[in-house]
C-alpha positions as CSV (number, residue, x, y, z in Angstrom):
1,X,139.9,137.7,114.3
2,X,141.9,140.6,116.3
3,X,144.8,141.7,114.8
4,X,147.7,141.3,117.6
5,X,149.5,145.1,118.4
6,X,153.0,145.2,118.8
7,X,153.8,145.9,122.9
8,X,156.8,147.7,124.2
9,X,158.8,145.5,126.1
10,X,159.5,146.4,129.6
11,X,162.2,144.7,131.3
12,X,161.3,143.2,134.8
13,X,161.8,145.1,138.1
14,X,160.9,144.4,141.5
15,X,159.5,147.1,144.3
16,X,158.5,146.7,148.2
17,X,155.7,147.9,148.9
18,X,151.6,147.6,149.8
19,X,149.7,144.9,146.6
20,X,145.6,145.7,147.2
21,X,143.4,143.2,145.0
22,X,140.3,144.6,144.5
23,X,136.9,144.3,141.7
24,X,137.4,140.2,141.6
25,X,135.8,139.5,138.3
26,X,133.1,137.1,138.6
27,X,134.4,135.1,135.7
28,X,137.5,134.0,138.3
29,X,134.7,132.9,141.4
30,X,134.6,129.2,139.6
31,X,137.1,128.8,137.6
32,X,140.9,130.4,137.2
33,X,140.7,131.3,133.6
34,X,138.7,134.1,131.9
35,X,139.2,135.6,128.5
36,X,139.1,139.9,128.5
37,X,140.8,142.7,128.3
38,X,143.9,143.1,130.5
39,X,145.5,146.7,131.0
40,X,148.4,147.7,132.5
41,X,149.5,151.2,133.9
42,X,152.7,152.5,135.4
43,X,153.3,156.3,137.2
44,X,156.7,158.0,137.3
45,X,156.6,157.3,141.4
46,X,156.3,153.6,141.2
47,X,152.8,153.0,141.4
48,X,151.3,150.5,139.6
49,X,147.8,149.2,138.3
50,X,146.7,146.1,136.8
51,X,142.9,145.8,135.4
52,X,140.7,143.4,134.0
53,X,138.1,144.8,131.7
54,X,138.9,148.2,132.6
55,X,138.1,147.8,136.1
56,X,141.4,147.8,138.6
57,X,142.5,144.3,140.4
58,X,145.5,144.8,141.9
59,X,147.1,148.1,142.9
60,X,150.7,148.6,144.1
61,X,152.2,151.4,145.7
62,X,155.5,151.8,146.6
63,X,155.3,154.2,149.4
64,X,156.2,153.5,152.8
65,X,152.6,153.8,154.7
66,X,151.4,152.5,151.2
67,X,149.0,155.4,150.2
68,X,149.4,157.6,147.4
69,X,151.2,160.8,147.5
70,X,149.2,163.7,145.9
């Protein structure tokens, strides 16, 4: 059994800005649940990536033309 890590709680915020879902796992293709690992990662400029078994699904960037700035 996998011993559950304690998380650091974020509080919940809210950004405009360009979603991108991308690498759909085939797990979800027939059916809307799926067990995995989830991962989530936040830069200092807002952008934001969510992955499922370390591949990225959804991307969000808060920049106006909604590409990344270097």
């Amino acid at each position: 059994m996998l011993k559950m890590k304690k998380i650091k709680e974020y509080k919940e915020i809210h950004q405009i800005g360009t979603i991108y879902l991308e690498n759909m796992p085939k797990e979800l293709k027939d059916s809307t649940i799926m067990k995995g690992d989830i991962g989530v990662q936040i830069a200092p400029d807002g952008r934001i990536w969510i992955c499922i078994n370390h591949m990225a699904f959804l991307r969000f960037s808060p920049h106006p033309n909604g590409k990344m700035e270097k």
